[in-house]
Rosetta silent file (secondary structure, phi, psi, omega in degrees, C-alpha in Angstrom):
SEQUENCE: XXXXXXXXXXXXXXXXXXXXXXXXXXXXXXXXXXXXXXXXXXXXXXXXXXXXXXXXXXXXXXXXXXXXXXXXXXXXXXXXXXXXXXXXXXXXXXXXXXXXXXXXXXXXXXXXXXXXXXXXXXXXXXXXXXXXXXXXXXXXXXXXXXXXXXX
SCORE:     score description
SCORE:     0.000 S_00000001
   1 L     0.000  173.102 -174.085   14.441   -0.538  -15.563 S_00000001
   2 L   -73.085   -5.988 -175.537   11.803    0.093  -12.967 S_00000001
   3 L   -49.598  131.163  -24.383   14.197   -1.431  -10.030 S_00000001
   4 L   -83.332  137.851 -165.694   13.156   -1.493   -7.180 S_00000001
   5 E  -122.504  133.028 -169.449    9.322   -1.719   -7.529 S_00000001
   6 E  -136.116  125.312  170.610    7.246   -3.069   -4.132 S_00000001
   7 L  -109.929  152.113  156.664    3.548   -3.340   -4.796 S_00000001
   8 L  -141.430  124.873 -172.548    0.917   -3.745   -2.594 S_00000001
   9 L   -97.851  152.866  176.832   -2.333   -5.062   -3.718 S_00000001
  10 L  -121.710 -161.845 -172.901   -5.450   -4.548   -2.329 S_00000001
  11 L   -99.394  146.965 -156.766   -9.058   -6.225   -3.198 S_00000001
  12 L   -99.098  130.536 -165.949  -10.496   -5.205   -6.443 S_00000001
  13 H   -82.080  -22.127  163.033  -14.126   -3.863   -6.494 S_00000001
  14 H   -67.234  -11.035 -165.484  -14.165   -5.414  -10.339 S_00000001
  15 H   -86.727  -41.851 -177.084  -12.956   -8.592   -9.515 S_00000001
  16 H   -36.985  -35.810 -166.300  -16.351   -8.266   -6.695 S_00000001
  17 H   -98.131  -33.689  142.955  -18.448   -8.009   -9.059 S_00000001
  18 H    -8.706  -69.253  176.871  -17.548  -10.126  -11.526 S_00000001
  19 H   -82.354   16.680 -151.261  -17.808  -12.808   -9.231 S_00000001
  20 H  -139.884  -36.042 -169.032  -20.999  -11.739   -7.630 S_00000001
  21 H   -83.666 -123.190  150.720  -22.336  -11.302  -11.378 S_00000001
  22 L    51.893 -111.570  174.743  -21.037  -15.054  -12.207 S_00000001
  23 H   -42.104  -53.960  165.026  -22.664  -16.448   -9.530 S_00000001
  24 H   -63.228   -3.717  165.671  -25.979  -15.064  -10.076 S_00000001
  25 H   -85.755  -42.094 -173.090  -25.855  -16.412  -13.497 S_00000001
  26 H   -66.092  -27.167 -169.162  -24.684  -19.788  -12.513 S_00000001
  27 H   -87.504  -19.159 -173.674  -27.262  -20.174   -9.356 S_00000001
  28 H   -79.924  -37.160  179.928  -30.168  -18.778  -12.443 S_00000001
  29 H   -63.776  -39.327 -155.867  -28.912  -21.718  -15.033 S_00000001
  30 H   -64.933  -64.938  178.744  -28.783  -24.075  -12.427 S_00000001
  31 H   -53.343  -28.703 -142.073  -32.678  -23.255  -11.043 S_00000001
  32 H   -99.464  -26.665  177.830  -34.077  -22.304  -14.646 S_00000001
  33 L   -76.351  178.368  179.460  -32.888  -26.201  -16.301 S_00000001
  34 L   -43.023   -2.235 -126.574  -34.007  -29.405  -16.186 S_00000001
  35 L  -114.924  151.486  161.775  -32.433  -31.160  -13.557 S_00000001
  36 L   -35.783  134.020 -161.214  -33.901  -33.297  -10.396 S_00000001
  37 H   -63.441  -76.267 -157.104  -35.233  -30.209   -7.395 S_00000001
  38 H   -32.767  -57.393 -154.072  -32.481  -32.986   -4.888 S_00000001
  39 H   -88.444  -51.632  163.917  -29.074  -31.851   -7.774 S_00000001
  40 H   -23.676  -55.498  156.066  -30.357  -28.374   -8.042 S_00000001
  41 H   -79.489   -6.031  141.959  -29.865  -28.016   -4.452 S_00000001
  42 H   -66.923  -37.503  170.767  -26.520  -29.540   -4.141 S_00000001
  43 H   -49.399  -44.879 -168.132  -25.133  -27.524   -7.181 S_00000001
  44 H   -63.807  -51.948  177.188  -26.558  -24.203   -5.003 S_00000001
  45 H   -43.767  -39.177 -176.756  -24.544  -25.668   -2.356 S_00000001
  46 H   -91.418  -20.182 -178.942  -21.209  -25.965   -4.290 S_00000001
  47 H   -61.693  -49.295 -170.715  -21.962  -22.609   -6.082 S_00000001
  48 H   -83.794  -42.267 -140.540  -21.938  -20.819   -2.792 S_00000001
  49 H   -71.432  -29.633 -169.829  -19.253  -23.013   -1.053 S_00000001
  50 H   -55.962  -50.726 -148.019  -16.951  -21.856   -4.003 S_00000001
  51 H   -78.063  -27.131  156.738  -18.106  -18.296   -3.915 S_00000001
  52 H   -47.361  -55.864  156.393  -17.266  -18.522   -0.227 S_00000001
  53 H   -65.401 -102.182 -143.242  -13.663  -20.046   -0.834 S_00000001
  54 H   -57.297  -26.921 -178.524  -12.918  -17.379   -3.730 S_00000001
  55 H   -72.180  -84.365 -164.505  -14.318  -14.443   -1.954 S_00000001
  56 H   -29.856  -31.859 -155.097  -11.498  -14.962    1.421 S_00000001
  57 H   -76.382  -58.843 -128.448   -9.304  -16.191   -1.597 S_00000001
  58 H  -138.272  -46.070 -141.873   -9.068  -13.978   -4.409 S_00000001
  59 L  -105.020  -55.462  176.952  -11.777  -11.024   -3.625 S_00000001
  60 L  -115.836   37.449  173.646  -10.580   -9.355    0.228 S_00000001
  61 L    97.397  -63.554  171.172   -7.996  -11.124    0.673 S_00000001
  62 L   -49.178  -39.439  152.744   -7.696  -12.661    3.473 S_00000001
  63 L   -20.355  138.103  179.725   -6.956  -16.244    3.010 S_00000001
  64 L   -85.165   18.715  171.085   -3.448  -17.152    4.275 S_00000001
  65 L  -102.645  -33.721  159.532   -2.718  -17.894    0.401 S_00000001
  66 L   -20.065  139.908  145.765   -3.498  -14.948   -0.679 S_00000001
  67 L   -84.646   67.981 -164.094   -0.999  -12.479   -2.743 S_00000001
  68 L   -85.654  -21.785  178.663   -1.424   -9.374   -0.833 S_00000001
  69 E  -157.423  142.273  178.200    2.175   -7.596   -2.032 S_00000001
  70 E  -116.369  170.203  167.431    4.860   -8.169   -4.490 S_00000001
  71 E  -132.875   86.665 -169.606    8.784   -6.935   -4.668 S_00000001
  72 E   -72.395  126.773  153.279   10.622   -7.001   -7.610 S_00000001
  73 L  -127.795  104.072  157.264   14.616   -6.135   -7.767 S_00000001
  74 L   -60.088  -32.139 -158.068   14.974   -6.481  -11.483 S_00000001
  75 L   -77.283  -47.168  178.009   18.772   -5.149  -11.297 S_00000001
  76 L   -59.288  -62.603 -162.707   19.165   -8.779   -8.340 S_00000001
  77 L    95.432  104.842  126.130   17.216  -11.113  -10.531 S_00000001
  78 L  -167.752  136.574  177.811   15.000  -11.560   -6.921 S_00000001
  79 E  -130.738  163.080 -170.896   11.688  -11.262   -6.972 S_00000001
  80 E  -148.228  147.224  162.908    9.427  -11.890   -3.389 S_00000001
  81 E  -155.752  136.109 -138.939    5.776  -12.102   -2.207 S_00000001
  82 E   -93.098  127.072 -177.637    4.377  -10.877    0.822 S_00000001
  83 L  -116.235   95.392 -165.942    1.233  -13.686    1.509 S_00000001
  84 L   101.994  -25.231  171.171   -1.601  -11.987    3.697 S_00000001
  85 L    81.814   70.320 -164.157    0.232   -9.464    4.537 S_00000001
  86 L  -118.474 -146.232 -179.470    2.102  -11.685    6.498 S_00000001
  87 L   -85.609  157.412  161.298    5.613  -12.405    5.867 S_00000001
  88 L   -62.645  112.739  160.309    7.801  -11.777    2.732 S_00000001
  89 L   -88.837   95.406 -165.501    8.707  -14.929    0.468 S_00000001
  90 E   -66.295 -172.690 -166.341   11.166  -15.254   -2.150 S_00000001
  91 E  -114.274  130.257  169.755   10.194  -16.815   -5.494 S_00000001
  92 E  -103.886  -38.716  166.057   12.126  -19.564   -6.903 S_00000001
  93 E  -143.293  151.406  167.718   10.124  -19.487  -10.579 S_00000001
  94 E   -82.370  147.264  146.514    7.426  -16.905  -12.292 S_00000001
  95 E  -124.647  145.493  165.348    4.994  -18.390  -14.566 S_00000001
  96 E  -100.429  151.287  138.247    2.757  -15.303  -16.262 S_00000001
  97 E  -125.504  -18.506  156.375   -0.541  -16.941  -17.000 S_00000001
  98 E  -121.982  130.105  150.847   -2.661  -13.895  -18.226 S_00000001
  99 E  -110.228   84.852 -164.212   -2.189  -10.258  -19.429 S_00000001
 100 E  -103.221  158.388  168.607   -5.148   -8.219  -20.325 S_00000001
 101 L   -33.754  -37.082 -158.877   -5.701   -4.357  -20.383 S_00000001
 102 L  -122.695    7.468 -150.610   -7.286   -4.847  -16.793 S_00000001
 103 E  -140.334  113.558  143.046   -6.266   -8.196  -15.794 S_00000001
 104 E   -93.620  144.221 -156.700   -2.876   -9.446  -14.357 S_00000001
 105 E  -170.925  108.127 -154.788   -2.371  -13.251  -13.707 S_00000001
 106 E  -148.033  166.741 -175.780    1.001  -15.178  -12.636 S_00000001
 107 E  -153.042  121.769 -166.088    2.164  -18.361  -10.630 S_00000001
 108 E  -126.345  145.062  160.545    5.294  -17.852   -8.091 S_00000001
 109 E  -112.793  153.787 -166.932    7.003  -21.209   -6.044 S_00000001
 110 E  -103.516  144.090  174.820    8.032  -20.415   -2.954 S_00000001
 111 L   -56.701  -75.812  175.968   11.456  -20.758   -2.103 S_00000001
 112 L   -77.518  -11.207  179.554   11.083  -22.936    1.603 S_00000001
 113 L   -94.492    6.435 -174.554    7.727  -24.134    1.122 S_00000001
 114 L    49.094   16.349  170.718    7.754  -26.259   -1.493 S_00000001
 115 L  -137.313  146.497  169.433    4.298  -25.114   -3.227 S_00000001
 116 L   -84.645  166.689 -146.623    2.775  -22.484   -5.476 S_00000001
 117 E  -138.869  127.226  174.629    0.978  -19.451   -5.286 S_00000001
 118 E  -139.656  141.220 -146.257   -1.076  -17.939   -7.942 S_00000001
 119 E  -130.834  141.850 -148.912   -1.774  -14.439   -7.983 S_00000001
 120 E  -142.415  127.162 -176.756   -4.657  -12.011   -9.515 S_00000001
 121 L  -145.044  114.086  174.634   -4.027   -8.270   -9.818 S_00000001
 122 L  -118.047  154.107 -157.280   -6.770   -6.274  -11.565 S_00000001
 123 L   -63.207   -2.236 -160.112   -6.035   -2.615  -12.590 S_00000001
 124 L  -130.792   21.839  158.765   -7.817   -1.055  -10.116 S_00000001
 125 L   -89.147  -20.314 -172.796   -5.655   -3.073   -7.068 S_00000001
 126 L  -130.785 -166.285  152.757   -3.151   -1.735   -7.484 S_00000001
 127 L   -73.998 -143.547  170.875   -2.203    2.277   -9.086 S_00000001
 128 L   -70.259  -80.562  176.052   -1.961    3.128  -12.622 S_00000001
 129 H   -33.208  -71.366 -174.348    1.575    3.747  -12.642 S_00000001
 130 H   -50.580  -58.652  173.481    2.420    0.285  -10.597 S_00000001
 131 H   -45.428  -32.766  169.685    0.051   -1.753  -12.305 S_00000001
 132 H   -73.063  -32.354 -148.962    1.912   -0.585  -15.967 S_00000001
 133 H  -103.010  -35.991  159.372    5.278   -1.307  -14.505 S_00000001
 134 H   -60.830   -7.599  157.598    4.062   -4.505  -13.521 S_00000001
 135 H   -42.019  -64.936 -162.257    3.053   -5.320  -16.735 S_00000001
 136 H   -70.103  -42.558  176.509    6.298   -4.610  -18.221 S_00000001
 137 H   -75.906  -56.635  170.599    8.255   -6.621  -15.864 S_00000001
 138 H   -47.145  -36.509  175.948    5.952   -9.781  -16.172 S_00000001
 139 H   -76.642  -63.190  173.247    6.691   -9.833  -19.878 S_00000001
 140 H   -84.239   -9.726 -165.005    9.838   -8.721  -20.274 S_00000001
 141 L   -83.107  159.359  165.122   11.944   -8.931  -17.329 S_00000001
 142 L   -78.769  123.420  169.746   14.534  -12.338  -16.431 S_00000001
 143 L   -37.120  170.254  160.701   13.035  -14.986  -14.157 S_00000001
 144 L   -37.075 -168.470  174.626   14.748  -15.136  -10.969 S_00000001
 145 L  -103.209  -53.469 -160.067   18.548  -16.376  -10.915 S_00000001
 146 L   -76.797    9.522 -157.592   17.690  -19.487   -9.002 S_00000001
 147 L   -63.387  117.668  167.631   14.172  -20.235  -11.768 S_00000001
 148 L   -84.806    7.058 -178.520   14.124  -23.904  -12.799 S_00000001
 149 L    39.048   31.991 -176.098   10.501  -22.989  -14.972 S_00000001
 150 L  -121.241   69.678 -169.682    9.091  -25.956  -13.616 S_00000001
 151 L   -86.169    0.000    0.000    5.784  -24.959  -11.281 S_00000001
């Protein structure tokens, strides 16, 4: 197996744009319909506060929520993630929730904190190479030793 594999992700210029793309569609439906001038501008308002929360969140990083690095020991059963690039956490259960060509997408509980973390890794965050092996190990690999599969 790939043991030990330590990732570190960084922010993805597709996930920017996506979400910069996105947005300009959502603030043009919003202006181009029907709706009272008053709920037009509160929808622009929640459009950007989101795009505001997901960019620190999800797009550089930064958020103290964040998934900035993972650590795998497949051979241990122990998998960990580094939040902010802060401290290292272990993982008490994996959830995958998406796997596309370009697109990675998982939910880790935290061992001491008693909440989850969900994590975004487009191809171009990570290398080639890492990004394949992380693949392999979200599908196929054994949860942790301690996983109860209940997030």
């Amino acid at each position: 197996m790939f043991s030990p594999l330590q990732v570190e992700i960084k922010p993805s210029a597709i996930h920017q744009r996506v979400l910069l793309v996105l947005t300009a569609l959502s603030l043009c439906s919003i202006w181009i319909s029907g709706l009272e001038v008053a709920l037009k501008v509160i929808l622009t308002l929640l459009c950007g506060r989101y795009t505001i929360y997901a960019w620190s969140r999800f797009i550089s990083l930064t958020h103290p929520a964040s998934v900035t690095g993972v650590r795998w020991l497949a051979d241990k059963k122990a998998i960990a993630v580094c939040l902010a690039g802060d401290h290292w956490y272990e993982v008490v259960a994996l959830e995958q929730r998406l796997s596309f060509p370009v697109l990675l997408g998982f939910k880790v509980k935290l061992r001491d904190q008693n909440r989850s973390v969900a994590a975004v890794i487009w191809s171009d965050s990570v290398s080639v190479d890492q990004y394949r092996k992380l693949r392999v190990l979200l599908r196929f690999a054994a949860p942790p030793v301690n996983a109860n599969h209940s997030l």
